[in-house]
C-alpha positions as CSV (number, residue, x, y, z in Angstrom):
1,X,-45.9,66.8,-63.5
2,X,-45.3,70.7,-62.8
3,X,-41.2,69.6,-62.7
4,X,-41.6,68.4,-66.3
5,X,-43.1,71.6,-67.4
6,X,-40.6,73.9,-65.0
7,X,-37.9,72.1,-66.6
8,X,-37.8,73.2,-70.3
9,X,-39.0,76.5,-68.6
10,X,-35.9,76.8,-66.7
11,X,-33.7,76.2,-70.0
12,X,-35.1,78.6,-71.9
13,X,-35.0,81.2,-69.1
14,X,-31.5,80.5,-69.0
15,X,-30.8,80.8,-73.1
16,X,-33.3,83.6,-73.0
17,X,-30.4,85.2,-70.2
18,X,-27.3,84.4,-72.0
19,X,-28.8,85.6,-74.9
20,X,-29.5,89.3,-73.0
21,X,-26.6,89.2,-70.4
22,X,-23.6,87.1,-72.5
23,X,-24.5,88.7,-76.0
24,X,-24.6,84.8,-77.1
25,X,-26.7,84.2,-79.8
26,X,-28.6,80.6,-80.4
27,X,-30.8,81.9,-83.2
28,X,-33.7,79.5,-84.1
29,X,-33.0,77.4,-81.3
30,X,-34.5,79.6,-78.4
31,X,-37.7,79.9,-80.8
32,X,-37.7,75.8,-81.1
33,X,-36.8,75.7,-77.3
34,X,-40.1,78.3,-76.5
35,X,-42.6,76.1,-78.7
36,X,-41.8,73.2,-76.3
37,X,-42.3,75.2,-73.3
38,X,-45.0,76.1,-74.5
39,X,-46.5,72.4,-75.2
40,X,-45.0,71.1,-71.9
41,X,-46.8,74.2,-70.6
42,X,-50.3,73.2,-71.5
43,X,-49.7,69.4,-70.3
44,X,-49.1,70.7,-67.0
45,X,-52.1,73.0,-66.7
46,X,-53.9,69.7,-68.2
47,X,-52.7,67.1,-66.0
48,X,-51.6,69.3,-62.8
49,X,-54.4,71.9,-63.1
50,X,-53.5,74.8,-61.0
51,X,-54.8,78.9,-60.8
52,X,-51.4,80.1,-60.6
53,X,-50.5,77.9,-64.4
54,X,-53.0,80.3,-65.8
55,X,-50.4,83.1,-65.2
56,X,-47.5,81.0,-67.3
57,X,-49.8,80.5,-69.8
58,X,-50.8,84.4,-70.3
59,X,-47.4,85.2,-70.0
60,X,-46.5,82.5,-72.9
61,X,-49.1,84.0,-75.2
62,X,-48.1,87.4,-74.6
63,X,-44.2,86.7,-75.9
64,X,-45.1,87.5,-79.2
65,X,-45.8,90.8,-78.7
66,X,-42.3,91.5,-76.3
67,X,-39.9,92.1,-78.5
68,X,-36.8,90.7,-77.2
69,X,-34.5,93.4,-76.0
70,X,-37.1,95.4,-74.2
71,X,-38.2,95.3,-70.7
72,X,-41.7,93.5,-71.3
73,X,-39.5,90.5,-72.3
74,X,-37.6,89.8,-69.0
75,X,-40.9,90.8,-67.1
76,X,-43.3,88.7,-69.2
77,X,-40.4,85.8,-68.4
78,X,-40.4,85.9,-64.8
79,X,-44.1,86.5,-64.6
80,X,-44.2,83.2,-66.1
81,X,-41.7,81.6,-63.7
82,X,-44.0,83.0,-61.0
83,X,-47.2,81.2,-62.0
84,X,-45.2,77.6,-62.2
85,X,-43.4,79.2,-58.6
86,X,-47.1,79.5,-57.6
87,X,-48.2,76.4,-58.9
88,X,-45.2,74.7,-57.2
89,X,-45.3,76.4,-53.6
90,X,-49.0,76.3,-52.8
91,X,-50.7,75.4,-49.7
Protein backbone atom coordinates (compact mmCIF):
# COMPACT_ATOMS: atom_id res chain seq x y z
CA UNK A 1 0.00 0.00 0.00
CA UNK A 2 2.68 2.76 0.83
CA UNK A 3 3.78 2.22 -3.29
CA UNK A 4 0.22 3.37 -4.18
CA UNK A 5 0.45 6.44 -2.01
CA UNK A 6 4.40 7.12 -3.01
CA UNK A 7 3.31 6.86 -6.50
CA UNK A 8 1.09 9.96 -7.16
CA UNK A 9 3.67 11.49 -4.59
CA UNK A 10 6.38 11.00 -6.88
CA UNK A 11 4.32 12.65 -9.92
CA UNK A 12 3.57 15.54 -8.35
CA UNK A 13 7.16 15.95 -6.92
CA UNK A 14 8.24 15.74 -10.31
CA UNK A 15 5.45 18.47 -11.97
CA UNK A 16 6.06 20.41 -8.78
CA UNK A 17 10.12 20.35 -10.19
CA UNK A 18 9.45 21.07 -13.78
CA UNK A 19 7.33 23.55 -12.71
CA UNK A 20 10.39 25.43 -10.43
CA UNK A 21 13.48 24.03 -12.56
CA UNK A 22 11.88 23.95 -16.46
CA UNK A 23 9.71 27.25 -16.02
CA UNK A 24 6.76 24.73 -17.35
CA UNK A 25 3.60 25.59 -16.34
CA UNK A 26 0.58 22.81 -15.76
CA UNK A 27 -1.70 25.30 -14.02
CA UNK A 28 -4.75 23.58 -12.34
CA UNK A 29 -3.44 20.38 -12.94
CA UNK A 30 -0.64 20.19 -10.19
CA UNK A 31 -3.59 21.53 -7.73
CA UNK A 32 -5.91 18.44 -9.08
CA UNK A 33 -2.67 16.27 -9.01
CA UNK A 34 -1.92 17.50 -4.95
CA UNK A 35 -5.75 16.72 -3.90
CA UNK A 36 -5.03 13.04 -4.95
CA UNK A 37 -1.87 12.89 -3.14
CA UNK A 38 -3.34 14.01 -0.64
CA UNK A 39 -6.40 11.24 -0.54
CA UNK A 40 -3.92 8.44 -1.56
CA UNK A 41 -2.04 9.95 1.42
CA UNK A 42 -4.55 9.36 4.08
CA UNK A 43 -5.37 5.70 2.63
CA UNK A 44 -2.02 4.78 3.32
CA UNK A 45 -1.70 6.13 6.77
CA UNK A 46 -5.20 4.16 7.07
CA UNK A 47 -4.42 0.92 5.77
CA UNK A 48 -0.36 0.93 6.26
CA UNK A 49 -0.35 2.87 9.47
CA UNK A 50 3.11 4.10 10.13
CA UNK A 51 4.90 7.07 12.56
CA UNK A 52 6.98 8.33 9.84
CA UNK A 53 3.28 8.90 7.46
CA UNK A 54 2.41 11.38 10.13
CA UNK A 55 5.36 13.49 8.77
CA UNK A 56 3.74 13.44 4.93
CA UNK A 57 0.68 14.22 6.29
CA UNK A 58 1.93 17.48 8.27
CA UNK A 59 3.85 18.37 5.43
CA UNK A 60 0.57 17.96 3.12
CA UNK A 61 -1.48 20.26 5.39
CA UNK A 62 1.14 22.78 5.65
CA UNK A 63 1.31 23.37 1.57
CA UNK A 64 -1.24 25.87 1.80
CA UNK A 65 0.67 28.14 3.54
CA UNK A 66 4.16 27.68 1.09
CA UNK A 67 3.71 29.72 -1.35
CA UNK A 68 5.14 28.15 -4.41
CA UNK A 69 8.36 29.89 -5.34
CA UNK A 70 9.69 30.11 -1.91
CA UNK A 71 12.01 27.87 -0.08
CA UNK A 72 9.29 26.33 2.48
CA UNK A 73 7.77 24.83 -0.76
CA UNK A 74 10.64 22.51 -1.90
CA UNK A 75 11.40 21.86 1.85
CA UNK A 76 7.83 21.16 2.97
CA UNK A 77 8.05 18.62 -0.39
CA UNK A 78 10.88 16.64 0.58
CA UNK A 79 9.90 16.55 4.10
CA UNK A 80 7.04 14.82 2.85
CA UNK A 81 8.99 12.41 0.61
CA UNK A 82 10.92 11.69 3.89
CA UNK A 83 7.99 10.47 6.00
CA UNK A 84 6.75 7.91 3.00
CA UNK A 85 11.05 7.27 2.71
CA UNK A 86 10.62 6.53 6.51
CA UNK A 87 7.55 4.65 6.24
CA UNK A 88 9.11 2.62 3.31
CA UNK A 89 12.75 1.85 4.89
CA UNK A 90 11.87 0.97 8.45
CA UNK A 91 13.18 -1.85 10.51
Amino acid sequence: MLWIGLAPYLMNLAVGAAAQFLRWHFGVWHHVLYAVVVVTALATAWLAFHPALLVTLAALAAFPKARPGTLSHPALAVLGLLGYLGALFAF
